[in-house]
C-alpha positions as CSV (number, residue, x, y, z in Angstrom):
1,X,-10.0,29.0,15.9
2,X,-6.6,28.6,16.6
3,X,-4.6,25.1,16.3
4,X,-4.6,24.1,19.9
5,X,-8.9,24.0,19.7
6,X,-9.2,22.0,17.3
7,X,-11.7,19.0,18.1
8,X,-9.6,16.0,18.0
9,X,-12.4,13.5,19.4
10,X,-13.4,12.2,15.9
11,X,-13.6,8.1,15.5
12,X,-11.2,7.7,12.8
13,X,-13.5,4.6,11.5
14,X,-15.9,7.5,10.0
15,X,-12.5,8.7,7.7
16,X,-13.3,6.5,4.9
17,X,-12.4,9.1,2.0
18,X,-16.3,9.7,0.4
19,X,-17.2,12.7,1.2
20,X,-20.4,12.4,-0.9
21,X,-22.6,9.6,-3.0
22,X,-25.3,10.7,-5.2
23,X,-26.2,6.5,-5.5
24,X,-29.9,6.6,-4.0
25,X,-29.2,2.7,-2.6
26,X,-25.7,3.8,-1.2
27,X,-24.9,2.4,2.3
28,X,-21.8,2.7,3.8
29,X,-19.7,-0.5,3.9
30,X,-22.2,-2.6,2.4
31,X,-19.6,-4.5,0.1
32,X,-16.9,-5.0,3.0
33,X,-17.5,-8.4,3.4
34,X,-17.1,-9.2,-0.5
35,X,-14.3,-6.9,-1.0
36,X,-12.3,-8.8,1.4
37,X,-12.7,-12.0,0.5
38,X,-12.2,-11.4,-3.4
39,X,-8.7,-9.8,-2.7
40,X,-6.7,-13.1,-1.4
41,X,-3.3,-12.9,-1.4
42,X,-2.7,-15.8,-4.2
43,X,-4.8,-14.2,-6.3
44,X,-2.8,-10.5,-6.8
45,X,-0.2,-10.0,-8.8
46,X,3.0,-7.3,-7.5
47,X,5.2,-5.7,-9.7
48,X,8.5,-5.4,-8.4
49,X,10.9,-2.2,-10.2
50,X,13.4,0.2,-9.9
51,X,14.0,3.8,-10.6
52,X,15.8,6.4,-10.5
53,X,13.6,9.4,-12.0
54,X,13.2,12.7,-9.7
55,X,15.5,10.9,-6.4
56,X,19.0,12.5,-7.5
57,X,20.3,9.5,-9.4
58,X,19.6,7.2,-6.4
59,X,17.8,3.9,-7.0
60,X,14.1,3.5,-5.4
61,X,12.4,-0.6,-5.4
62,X,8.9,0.4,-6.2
63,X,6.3,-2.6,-5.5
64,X,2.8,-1.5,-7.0
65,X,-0.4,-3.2,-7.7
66,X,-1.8,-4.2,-4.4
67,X,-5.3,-3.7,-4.0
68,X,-6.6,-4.2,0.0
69,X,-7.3,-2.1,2.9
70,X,-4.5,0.3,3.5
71,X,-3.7,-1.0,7.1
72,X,-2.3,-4.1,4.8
73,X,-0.6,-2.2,2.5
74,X,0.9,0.2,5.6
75,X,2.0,-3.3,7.2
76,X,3.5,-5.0,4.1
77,X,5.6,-1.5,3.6
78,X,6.4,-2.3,7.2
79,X,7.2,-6.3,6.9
80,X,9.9,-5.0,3.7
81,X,11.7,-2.3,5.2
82,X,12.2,-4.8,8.1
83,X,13.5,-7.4,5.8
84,X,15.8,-5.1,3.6
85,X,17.0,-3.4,6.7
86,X,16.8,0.2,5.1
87,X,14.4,2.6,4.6
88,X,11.1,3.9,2.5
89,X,7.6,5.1,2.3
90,X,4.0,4.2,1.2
91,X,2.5,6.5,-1.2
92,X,0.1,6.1,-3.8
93,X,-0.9,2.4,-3.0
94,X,3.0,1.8,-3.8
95,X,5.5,0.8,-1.4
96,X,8.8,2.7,-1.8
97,X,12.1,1.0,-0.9
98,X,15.3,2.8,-0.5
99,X,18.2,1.2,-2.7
100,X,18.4,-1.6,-5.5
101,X,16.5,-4.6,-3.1
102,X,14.6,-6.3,-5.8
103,X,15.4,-9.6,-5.3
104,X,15.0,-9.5,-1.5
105,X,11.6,-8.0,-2.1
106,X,10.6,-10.5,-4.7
107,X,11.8,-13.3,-1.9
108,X,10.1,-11.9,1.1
109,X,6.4,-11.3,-0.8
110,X,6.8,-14.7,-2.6
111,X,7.0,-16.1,1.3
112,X,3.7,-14.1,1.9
113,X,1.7,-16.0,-1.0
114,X,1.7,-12.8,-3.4
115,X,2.6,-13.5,-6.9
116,X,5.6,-11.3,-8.4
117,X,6.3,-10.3,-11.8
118,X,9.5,-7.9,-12.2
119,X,8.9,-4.9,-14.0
120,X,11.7,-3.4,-16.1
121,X,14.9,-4.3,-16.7
């Protein structure tokens, strides 16, 4: 089959990364509802760092330890390259922000009600 017949009419709502449960009471998004109401914004804590491992010498802002849908974490990444004015990446559950923007990241989360702890130096 060749790359222009591919079937692309899949709902993207049945994408939720298991691919298989062996739990005999497993039903899929049964703990939705809980999930997203544990995870308030007040209640996670961010770390904020730099580094410069494996990028050529050039500084990277990571900002790890949200835990949330992805969409979230997609539109935070978003929400910070806006407000840094540069660019950067989500991978991993981490947002990646080109340059040495710590504080500007620190400012713009602590805005959105997250806590912030710097990590590093």
């Amino acid at each position: 089959m060749g790359k222009g017949n591919r079937n692309t009419n899949r709902n993207q709502e049945e994408k939720d990364g298991l691919v298989f449960s062996t739990n005999p009471g497993w039903t899929p998004f049964a703990d939705a509802g809980v999930f997203a109401a544990a995870l308030d914004s007040k209640a996670q804590v961010l770390y904020v760092s730099l580094s410069k491992k494996q990028r050529a010498g050039k500084p990277v802002t990571f900002v790890e330890g949200f835990q949330g849908p992805a969409d979230e974490l997609l539109s935070l990444g978003k929400l910070l390259k806006q407000r840094c004015g540069v660019g950067g990446s989500v991978k991993e559950g981490c947002v990646l922000i080109q340059g040495d923007h710590r504080e500007k990241v620190i400012l713009a989360l602590e805005e959105k009600g997250y806590r912030v702890k710097r990590k590093g130096g």
